[in-house]
C-alpha distance (Angstrom), angle and dihedral (degrees) to the residues before:
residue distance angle dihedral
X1 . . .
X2 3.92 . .
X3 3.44 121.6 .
X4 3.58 117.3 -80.0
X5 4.03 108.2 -129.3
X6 4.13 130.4 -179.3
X7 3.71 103.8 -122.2
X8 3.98 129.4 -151.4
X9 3.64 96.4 -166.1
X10 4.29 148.6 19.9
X11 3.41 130.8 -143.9
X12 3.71 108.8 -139.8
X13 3.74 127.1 -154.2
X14 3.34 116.5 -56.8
X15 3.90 111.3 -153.0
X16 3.90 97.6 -167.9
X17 3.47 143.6 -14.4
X18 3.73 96.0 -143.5
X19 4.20 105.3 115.8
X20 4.17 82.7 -141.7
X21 4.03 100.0 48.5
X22 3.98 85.4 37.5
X23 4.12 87.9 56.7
X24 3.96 92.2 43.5
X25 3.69 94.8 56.0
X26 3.45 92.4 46.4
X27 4.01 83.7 55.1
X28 3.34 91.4 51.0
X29 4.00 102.2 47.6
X30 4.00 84.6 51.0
X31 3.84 93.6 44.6
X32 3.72 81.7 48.4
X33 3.88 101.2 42.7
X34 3.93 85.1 45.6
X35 3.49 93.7 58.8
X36 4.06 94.2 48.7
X37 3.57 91.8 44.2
X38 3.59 93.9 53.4
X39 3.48 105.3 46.2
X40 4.10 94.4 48.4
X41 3.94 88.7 45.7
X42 3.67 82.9 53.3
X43 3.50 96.3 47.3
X44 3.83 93.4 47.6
X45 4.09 92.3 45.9
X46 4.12 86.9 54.8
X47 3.38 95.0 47.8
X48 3.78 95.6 44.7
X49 3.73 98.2 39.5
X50 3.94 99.2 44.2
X51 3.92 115.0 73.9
X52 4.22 87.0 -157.1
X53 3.80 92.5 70.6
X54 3.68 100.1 44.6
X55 4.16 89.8 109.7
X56 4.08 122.7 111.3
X57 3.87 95.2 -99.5
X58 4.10 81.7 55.8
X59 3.98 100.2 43.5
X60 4.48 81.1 46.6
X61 3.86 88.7 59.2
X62 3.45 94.0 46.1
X63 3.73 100.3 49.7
X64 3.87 83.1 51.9
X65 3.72 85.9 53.7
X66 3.57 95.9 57.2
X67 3.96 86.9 46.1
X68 3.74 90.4 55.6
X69 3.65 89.3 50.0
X70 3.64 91.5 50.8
X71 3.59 102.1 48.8
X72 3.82 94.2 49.3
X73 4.00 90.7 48.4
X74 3.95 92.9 47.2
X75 4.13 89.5 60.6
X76 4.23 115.0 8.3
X77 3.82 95.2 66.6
X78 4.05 102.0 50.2
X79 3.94 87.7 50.0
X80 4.04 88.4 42.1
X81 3.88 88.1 52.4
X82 3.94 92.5 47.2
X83 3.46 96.3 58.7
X84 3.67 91.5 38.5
X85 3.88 85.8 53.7
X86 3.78 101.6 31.1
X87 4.00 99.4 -114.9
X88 3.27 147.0 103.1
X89 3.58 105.9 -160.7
X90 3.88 117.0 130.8
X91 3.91 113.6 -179.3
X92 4.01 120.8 -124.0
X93 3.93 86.3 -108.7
X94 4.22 95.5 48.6
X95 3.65 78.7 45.1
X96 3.66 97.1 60.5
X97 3.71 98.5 33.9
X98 3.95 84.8 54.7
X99 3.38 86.9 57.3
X100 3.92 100.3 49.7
X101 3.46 97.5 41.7
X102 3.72 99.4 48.2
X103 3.79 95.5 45.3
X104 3.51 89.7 51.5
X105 3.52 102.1 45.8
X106 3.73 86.7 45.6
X107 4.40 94.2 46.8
X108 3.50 84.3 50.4
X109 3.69 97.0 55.0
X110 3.69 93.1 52.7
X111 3.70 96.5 53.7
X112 3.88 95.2 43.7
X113 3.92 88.1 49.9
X114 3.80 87.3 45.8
X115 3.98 86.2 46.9
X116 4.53 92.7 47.5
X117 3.66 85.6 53.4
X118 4.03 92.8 57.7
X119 4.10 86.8 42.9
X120 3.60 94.0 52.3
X121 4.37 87.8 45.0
X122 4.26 84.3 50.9
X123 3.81 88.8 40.4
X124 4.14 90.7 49.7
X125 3.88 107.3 31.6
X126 3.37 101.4 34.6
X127 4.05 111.7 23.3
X128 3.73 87.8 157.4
X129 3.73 99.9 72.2
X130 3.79 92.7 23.8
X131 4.35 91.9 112.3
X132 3.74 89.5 44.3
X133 3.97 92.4 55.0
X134 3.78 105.4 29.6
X135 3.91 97.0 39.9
X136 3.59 122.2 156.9
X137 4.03 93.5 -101.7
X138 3.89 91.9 50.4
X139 3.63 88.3 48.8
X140 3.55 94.5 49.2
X141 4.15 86.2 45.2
X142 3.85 89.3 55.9
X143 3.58 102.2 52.0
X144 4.17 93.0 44.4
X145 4.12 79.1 50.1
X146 4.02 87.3 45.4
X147 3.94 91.3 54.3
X148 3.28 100.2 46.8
X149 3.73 92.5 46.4
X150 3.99 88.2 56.6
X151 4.19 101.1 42.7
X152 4.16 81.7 46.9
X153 4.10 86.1 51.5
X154 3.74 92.9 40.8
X155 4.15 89.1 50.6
X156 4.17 86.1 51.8
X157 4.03 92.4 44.8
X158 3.62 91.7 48.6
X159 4.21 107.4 39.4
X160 4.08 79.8 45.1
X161 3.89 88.9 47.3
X162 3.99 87.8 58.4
X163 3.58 100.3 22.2
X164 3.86 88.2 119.8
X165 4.34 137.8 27.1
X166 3.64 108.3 -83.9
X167 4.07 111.4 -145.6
X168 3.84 90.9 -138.8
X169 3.71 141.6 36.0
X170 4.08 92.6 -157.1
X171 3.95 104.9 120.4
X172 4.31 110.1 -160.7
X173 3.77 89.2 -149.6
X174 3.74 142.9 64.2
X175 4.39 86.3 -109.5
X176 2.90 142.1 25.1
X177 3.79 111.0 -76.3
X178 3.55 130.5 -177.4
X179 3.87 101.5 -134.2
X180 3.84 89.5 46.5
X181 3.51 91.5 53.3
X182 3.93 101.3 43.2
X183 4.25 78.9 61.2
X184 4.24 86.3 66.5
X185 3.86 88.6 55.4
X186 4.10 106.1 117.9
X187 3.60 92.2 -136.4
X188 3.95 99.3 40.4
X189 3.88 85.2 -141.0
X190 4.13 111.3 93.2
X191 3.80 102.2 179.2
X192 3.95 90.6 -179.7
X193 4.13 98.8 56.6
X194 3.73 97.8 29.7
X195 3.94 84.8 56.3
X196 3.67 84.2 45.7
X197 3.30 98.8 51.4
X198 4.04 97.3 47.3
X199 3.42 83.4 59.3
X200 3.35 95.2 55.9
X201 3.71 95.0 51.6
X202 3.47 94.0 58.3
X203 3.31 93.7 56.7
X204 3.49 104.2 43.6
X205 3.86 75.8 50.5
X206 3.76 87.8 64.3
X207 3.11 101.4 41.9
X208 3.79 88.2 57.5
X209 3.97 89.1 52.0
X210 3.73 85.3 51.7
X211 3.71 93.4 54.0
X212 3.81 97.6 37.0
X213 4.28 87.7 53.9
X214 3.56 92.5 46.3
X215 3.40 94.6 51.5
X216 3.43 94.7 48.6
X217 3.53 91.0 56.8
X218 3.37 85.6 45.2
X219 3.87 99.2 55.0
X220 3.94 86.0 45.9
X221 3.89 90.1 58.5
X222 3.93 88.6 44.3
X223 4.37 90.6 55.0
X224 4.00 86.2 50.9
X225 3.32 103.1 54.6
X226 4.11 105.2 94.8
X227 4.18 102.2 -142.8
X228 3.71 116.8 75.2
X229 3.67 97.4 -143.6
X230 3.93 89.8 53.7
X231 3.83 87.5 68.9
X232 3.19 99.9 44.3
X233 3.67 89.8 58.1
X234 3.57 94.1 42.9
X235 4.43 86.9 49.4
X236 3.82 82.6 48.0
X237 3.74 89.8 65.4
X238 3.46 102.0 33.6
X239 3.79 100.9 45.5
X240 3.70 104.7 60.1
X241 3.96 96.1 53.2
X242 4.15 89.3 47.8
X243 4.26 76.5 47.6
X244 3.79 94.5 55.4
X245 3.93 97.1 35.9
X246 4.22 91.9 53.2
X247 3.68 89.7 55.2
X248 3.29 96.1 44.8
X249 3.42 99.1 48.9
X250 3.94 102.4 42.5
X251 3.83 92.3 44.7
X252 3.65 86.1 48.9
X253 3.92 93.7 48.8
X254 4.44 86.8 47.4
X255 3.82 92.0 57.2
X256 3.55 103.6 41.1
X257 4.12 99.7 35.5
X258 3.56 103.4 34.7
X259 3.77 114.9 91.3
X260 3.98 117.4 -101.7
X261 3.67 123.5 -128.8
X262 4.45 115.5 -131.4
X263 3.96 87.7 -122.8
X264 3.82 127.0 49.4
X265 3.79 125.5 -87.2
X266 3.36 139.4 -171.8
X267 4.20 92.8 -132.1
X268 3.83 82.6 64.8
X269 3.64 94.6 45.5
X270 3.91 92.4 52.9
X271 3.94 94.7 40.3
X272 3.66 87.0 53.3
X273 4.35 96.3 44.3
X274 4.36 84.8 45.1
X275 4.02 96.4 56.5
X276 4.37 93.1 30.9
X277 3.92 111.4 29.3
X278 3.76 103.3 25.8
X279 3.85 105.5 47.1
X280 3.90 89.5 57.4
X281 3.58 85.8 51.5
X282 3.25 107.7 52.1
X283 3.71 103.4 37.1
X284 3.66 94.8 76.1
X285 3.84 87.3 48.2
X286 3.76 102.4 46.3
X287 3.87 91.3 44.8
X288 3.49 100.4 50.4
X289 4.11 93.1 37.0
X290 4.00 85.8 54.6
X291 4.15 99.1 36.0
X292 3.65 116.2 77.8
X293 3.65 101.6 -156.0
X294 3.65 94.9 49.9
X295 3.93 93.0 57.9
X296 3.46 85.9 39.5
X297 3.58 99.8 59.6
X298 4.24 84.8 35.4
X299 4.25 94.4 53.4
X300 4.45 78.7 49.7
X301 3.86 95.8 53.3
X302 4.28 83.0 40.4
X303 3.60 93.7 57.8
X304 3.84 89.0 35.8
């Protein structure tokens, strides 16, 4: 066995050592953050700003807005300023805080998405006691509940993370990632995180169940109701969340269950950018392309 040794820093993946291809994917991971920070700020201004989307389903969205945000600004701008700089140096600290954030950010996005589908199932199959079960101080109740849940999830993810001494501070990805750094642990057996992280396949298991039974009930509601262009409004809020929460979830699933290889790759690379860059992304742009009262209010402040 190697030596087990305290680091202060990692050294994160280092896509090239070419100045030129160094300065281009900076570019693109600012083009890239710039977009995703845009189009959640957006979001979150619309939704603040206009007094006809202050409902539940509205508040839900932007909540997952301000997740979005966070997740992209916990990991894009330390691997923007290492290319910028030319290093990949991360201290123990960043490291850690990396870790916590993102898992967070990303365990509260899960359960909020799990907690839009059962809004949009109390919204659909039973509109008439919709107010008296998604009322503002529920709502409110929910996402305090929903925060809480996530920092206590990021606190497990990250004492498990560095429960024991790792044998190397070489990170095979452009963050820091759990899996990757579970493969520096001296022992190659983590007790701590891998119990952690059963438990948090089973319940992102349930919470898949949860969504997959409401939305049955949801689609079953949709077929009933006797004008055509009442189901397609009732699809056109329904099918953008289910959207967002399959890609989430199966990208998720890829990077965390799929074996990883001792020497960088570029499958793990796009696994990892599909379930951490690309969902915050597109949310924004899928719900407001698909929701008519968003783009409404966005084609007012265009003109304006």
């Amino acid at each position: 066995m190697e030596n087990q040794t305290t680091f202060s820093y990692f050294l994160l993946l280092e896509f090239s050592r070419n100045r030129q291809l160094q300065l281009l994917y900076f570019f693109l991971f600012f083009i890239l953050y710039l977009a995703t920070a845009t189009t959640n700020l957006l979001i979150i201004f619309v939704i603040v700003f206009d007094h006809c989307l202050h409902s539940p389903m509205y508040f839900f969205l932007m909540n997952l807005a301000m997740q979005d945000l966070g997740i992209v600004s916990v990991i894009v701008p330390k691997s923007m300023m290492n290319y910028l700089m030319d290093t990949r140096h991360i201290s123990y600290f960043a490291c850690v805080a990396q870790i916590f954030l993102f898992v967070s950010f990303e365990g509260f996005e899960l359960s909020l998405l799990t907690v839009m589908a059962y809004d949009r199932y109390v919204a659909i199959c039973h509109p008439l006691h919709y107010e008296m079960v998604m009322n503002w101080k529920a709502c409110i109740k929910i996402v305090i509940l929903l925060e809480v849940t996530g920092i206590l999830y990021g606190m497990l993810h990250t004492t498990g993370t560095f429960y024991i001494p790792l044998c190397s501070n070489v990170v095979n990805q452009f963050f820091c990632e759990i899996p990757y750094l579970l493969k520096l642990s001296c022992s190659g057996f983590n007790l701590v995180e891998d119990g952690v992280l059963v438990a948090s396949f089973t319940g992102a298991l349930g919470c898949f169940i949860l969504i997959i039974v409401s939305y049955v009930m949801i689609f079953k509601a949709v077929l009933r109701i006797p004008s055509m262009k009442g189901r397609q409004k009732a699809f056109s809020t329904c099918l953008p969340h289910l959207i967002i929460f399959s890609m989430l979830l199966i990208t998720s699933y890829l990077a965390y269950l799929r074996p990883l290889s001792n020497t960088p790759s570029y499958l793990d690379l796009v696994f990892t950018v599909l379930y951490s860059l690309l969902p915050p992304l597109f949310n924004p742009i899928i719900y407001s392309m698909r929701n008519k009262n968003i783009k409404l209010v966005l084609s007012k402040l265009w003109k304006f």
